[in-house]
N, C-alpha and C positions, 0 to 999 in steps of 0.2 A: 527861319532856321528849321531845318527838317528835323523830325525826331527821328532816330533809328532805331527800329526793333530789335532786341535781340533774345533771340529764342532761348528759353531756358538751358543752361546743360544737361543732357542727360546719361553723362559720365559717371555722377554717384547712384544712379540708378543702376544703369548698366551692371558697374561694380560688385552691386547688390546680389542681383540677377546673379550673377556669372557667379559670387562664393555660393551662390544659396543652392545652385546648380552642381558645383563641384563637390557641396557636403553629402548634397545627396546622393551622385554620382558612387563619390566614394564608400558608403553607407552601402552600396550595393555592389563593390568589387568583390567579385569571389576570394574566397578565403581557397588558399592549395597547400600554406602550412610548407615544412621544408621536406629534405629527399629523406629522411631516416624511413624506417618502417613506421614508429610510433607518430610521427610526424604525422605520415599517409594516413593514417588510421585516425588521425583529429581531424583531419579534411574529411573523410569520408565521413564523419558522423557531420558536420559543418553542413557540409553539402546533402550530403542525405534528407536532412532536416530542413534543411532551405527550399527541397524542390518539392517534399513531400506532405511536412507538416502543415495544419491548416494556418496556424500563427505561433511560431516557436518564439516570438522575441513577444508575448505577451506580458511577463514578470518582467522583461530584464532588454534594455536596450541593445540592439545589434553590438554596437561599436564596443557595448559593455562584455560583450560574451565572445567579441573574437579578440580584445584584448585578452580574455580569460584564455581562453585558447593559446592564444599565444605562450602566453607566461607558464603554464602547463608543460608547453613544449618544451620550454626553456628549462624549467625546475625538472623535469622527470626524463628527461630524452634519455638520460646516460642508467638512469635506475632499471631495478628487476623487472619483471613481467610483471609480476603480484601489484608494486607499488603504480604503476603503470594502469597497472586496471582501473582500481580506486580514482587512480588523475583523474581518470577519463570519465568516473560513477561520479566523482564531484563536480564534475565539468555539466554533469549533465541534467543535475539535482536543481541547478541553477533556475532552469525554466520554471522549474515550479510546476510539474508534470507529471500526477503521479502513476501516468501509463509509459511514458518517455524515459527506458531507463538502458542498464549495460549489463548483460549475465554473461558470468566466465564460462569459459572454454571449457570443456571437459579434462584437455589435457592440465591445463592450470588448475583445475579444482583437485588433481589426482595430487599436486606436491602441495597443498597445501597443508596447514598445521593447524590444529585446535587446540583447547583447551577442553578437559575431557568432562565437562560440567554443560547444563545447558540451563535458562534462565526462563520464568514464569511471573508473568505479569498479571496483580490482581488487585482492581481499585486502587489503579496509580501505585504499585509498589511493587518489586521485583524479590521474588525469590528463589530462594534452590531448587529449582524446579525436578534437576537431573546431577550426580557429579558420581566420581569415582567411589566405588564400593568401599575403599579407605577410610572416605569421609563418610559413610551413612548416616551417620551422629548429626550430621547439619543439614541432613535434607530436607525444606520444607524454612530455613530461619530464613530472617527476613534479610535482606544486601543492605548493607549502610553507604559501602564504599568500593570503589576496586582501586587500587594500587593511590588510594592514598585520594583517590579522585570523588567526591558526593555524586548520589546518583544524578539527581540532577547537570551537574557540570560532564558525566559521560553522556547525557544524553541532546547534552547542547554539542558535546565535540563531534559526537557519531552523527549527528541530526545532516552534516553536512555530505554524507554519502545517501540520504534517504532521496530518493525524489519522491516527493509529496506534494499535494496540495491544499490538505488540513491536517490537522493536529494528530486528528487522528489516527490515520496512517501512518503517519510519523509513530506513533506513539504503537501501531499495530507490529511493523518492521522491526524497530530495533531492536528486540533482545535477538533474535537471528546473526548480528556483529557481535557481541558482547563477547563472545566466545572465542574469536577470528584474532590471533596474536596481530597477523595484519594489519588488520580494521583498526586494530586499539595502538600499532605503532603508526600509522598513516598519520592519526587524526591528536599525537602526539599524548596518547595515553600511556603509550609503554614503551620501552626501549628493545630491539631487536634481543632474542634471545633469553631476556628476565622471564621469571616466572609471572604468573597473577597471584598479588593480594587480593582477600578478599575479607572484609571485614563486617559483623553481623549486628545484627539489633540484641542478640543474644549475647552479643559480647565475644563472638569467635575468632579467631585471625588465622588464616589460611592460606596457606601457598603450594598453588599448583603448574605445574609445567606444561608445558605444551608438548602433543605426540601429532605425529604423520595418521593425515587423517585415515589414510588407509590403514593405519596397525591400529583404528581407536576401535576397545574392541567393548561394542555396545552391550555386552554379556555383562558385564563389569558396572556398568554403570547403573545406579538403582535410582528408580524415579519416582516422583509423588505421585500415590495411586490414591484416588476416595475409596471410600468402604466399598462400596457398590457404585456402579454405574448409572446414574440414570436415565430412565429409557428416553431421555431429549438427549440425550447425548449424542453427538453426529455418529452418524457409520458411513460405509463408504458409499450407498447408495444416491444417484443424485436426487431422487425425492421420491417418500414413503408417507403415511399417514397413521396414524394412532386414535381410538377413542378410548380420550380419556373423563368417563366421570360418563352419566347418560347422554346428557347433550351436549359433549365436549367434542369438539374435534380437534386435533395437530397435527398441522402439517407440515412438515419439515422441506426444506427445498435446497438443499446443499449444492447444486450445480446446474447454471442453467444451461442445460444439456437436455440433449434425449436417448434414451435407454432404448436402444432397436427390437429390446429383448420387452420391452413394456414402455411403448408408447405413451410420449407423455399425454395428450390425446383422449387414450384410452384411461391414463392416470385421472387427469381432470374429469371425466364424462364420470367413472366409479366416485368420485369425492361429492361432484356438484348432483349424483342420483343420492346420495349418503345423506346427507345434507337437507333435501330434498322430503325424501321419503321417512327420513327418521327423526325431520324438524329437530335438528341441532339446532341450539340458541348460541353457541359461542364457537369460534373458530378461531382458532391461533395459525398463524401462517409463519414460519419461522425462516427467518434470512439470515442470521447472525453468522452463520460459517460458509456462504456464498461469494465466491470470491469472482461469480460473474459467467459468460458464455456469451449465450444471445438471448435479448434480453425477451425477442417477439414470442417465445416459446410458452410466456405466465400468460401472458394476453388476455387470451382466450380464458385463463379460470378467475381473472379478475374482471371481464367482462360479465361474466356469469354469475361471482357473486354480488354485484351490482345489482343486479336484474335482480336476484334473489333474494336483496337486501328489500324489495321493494315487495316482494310477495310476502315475504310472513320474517321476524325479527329474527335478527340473526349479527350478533356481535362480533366485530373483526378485529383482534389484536394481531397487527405486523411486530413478529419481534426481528431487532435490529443489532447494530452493534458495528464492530473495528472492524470485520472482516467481511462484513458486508462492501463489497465493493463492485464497481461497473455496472457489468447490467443487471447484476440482484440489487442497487443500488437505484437502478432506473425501476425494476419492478414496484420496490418500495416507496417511489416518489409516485408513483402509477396509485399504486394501493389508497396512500392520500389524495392523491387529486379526483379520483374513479367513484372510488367507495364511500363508505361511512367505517372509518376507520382511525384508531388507536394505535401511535406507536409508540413501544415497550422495551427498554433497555438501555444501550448506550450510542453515543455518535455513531454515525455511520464511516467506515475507514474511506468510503468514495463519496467525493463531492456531487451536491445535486446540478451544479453545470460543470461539464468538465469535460475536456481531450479522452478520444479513444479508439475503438477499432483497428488494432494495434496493427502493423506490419512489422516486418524482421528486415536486418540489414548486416548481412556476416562480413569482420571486417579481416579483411584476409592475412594481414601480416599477422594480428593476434592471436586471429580463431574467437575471439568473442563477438556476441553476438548484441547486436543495437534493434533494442524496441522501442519506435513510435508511434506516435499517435497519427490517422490521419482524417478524422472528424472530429467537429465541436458541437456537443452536445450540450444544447439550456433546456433543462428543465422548469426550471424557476429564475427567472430574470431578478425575482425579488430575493431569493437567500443566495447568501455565500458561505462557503463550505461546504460544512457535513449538513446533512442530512440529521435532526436534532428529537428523541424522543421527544412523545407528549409526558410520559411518565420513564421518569429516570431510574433505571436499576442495575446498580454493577457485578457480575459476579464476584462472591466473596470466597476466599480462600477457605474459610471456616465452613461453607456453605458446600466448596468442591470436595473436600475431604470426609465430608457427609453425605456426600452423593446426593447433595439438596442443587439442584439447576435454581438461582436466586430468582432468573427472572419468570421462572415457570413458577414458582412458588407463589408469587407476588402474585400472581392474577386468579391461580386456584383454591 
């Protein structure tokens, strides 16, 4: 009796094949969103982001973010511009991106509405930083609540307009919403048209209205000033230097840019002969209000104090902080990995790996404007996040109002 072979089927194989083909397939159908203008304007940042970004679906799975997409359209198609914008800042916070983000229009920033108060954060706690001459009496108390909300719980509802990618920035942004009747009705803080409560540690309770940003008339509003300034205090130069003490030097670096008018160049060559010639033993290099440019421009004066660190002692405090971000953010990771070097203050607001190099993308039904990321930058494969002092120091409210800089104190 013959045996008869018979060939396996390869029918559930095939099968396999072919779903595993068509999820991926589908996984990479273009997103075109429907015919509205708002509609067009969720494709266009979709698509933008797909041809441009180096990995935009790094946080958040494709399928996850054009369903988000979708339902966006769905929820906000028929709403105002305002609420519209936010869809699209929430839509976009998603990635987990904190260069990836959506600025309003000019024309939309002119109807907008505030609240005539502005908000200051210090050592995790938020207070009157700014508010109507009315209230002078409570500038400076500390926020318990707004509209009945802990600060905590506003800062978990607003967190979802922030694109971020650590805490910190998170934590750098939001008082900038706080104020936004917008922001605070989007994220289901407030009700269209109510005033804001505001309730104190002092015990105050407060209720103010919202004015057209255009009639807010900044004359009016009295803000928490220190006795005195002190001389670390940023100005608007992008970088200056100070001696302070005999062999102190500070050097402040607020912008990494370059002053046509005083080469930076020529800025490092006067610091690293200073230095040099006057055998400073301590140097403070201050980043903490750098919110970034290009970052190849420090290079060259952290090359140099390297080299320097090597010829005769010479102590390098980076100070750091929230608003250190991008590339004073890469300088600062430069600083430690370069140097023999201490860093002094608090998180850094930008991640030591992280998306950047930002490109614009106008979306034309809106008029707002789409910042992306289109390089990936590691600095360190081994940390995530911020960027983390060696020695931790917050500015203290009690300490700004003295015109005492906390983290310059701490080291002198």
């Amino acid at each position: 009796m013959k045996t008869r072979l018979v060939a396996p089927t390869l029918l559930p194989y095939v099968l396999v094949l072919l779903a595993s083909t068509l999820i991926s397939c589908n996984s990479m159908v273009p997103y075109t969103g429907g015919d509205t203008p708002f509609a067009k304007d969720l494709a266009n940042i979709v698509q933008t982001l797909e041809a441009n970004h180096p990995d935009p679906y790094s946080q958040i799975g494709r399928q996850e973010f054009i369903d988000l997409a979708i339902s966006t359209e769905n929820l906000y198609d028929d709403r105002d511009a305002t609420m519209q914008y936010f869809a699209m800042r929430s839509l976009l916070a998603k990635l987990g991106d904190s260069h990836t983000s959506l600025a309003m229009s000019g024309e939309m920033q002119k109807t907008l509405r505030v609240f005539p108060l502005a908000f200051s954060r210090f050592a995790g706690h938020y207070y009157l930083g700014a508010i109507d001459n009315a209230y002078s009496a409570h500038l400076g108390e500390e926020i318990s609540s707004l509209n009945g909300y802990s600060m905590q719980e506003v800062e978990t509802a607003l967190s979802v307009l922030v694109s971020h990618d650590n805490e910190a920035w998170l934590q750098q942004s939001l008082p900038n919403l706080m104020n936004l009747p917008s922001a605070l009705v989007f994220t289901n803080l407030a009700k269209p048209g109510e005033p804001l409560y505001i309730e104190t540690r002092e015990g105050s309770c407060l209720s103010l209205q919202s004015v057209p940003i255009e009639n807010l008339n900044k004359d009016k509003l009295v803000t928490l000033q220190p006795k005195t300034y002190p001389v670390t205090f940023p100005n608007r130069e992008p970088y200056r230097y100070l001696r302070m003490g005999k062999n102190t030097l500070f050097i402040q670096y607020n912008s990494c840019s370059n002053d046509p008018d005083y080469p930076i160049w020529q800025f490092i060559s006067e610091v690293t002969t200073i230095i040099r010639t006057e055998k400073s033993d301590t140097l403070l290099l201050d980043l903490r209000f750098n919110g970034g440019g290009n970052s190849a421009l420090l290079e060259p004066f952290i090359k140099e104090i390297a080299s320097i660190q090597k010829e005769q002692p010479l102590t390098l405090f980076t100070l750091i902080g929230g608003g250190t971000f991008s590339s004073a953010l890469m300088n600062a990771v430069q600083c430690k990995q370069r140097t023999l070097c201490t860093l002094v203050g608090d998180d850094t607001g930008g991640s030591v790996n992280h998306f950047g190099e930002v490109k614009t993308q106008l979306l034309e039904n809106s008029g707002n404007t789409l910042y992306y990321s289109s390089k990936h930058f590691v600095m360190d494969k081994k940390t995530k996040g911020s960027l983390q002092p060696d020695i931790l120091v917050e500015q203290t409210l009690g300490d700004y109002l003295n015109g005492i800089d906390s983290v310059v104190a701490t080291l002198l």
